[in-house]
N, C-alpha and C positions, 0 to 999 in steps of 0.2 A: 504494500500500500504506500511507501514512500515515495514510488515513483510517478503515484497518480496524480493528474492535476483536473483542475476545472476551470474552463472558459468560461467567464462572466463577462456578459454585454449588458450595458445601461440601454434598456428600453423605452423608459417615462424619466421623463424630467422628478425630479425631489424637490423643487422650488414649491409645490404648493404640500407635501409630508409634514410630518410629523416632526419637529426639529431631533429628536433620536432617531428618527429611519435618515434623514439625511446625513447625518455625522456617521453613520454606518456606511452611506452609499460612499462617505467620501474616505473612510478606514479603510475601502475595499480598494480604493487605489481607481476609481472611475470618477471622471470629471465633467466628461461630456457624453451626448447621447451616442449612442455606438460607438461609443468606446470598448475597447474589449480588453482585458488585463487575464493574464494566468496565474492562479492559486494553487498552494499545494491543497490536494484532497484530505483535511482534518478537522477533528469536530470544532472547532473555532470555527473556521472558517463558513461548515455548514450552518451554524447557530448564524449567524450575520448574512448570510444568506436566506434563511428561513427567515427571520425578520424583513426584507425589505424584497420578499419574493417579486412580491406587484411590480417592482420595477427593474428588477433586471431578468434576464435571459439565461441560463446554466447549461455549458455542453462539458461532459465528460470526455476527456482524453487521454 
């Protein structure tokens, strides 16, 4: 499981969120809309992911 990662794309703007789903969209390292940033695959990372689901996009690679 080390070597897995996850594609995360920014799909909705966070300007009109929750101000903790945005300080999350912006800990994930996504700034703009289709942005796309690689994560390693760990439960951090899914926890911040499952929070601010609505606005981004998850591929497995």
């Amino acid at each position: 499981m080390a070597d897995k990662k996850l594609k995360i794309t920014l799909v909705k703007s966070p300007i009109g969120a929750v101000p903790k789903n945005a300080k999350t969209v912006e800990a994930l390292g996504l700034r703009k809309i289709n942005q796309v940033v690689e994560m390693p695959d760990n439960a951090a990372v899914r926890g911040m992911i499952q929070r601010v689901r609505h606005l981004v996009k998850v591929e497995e690679i």
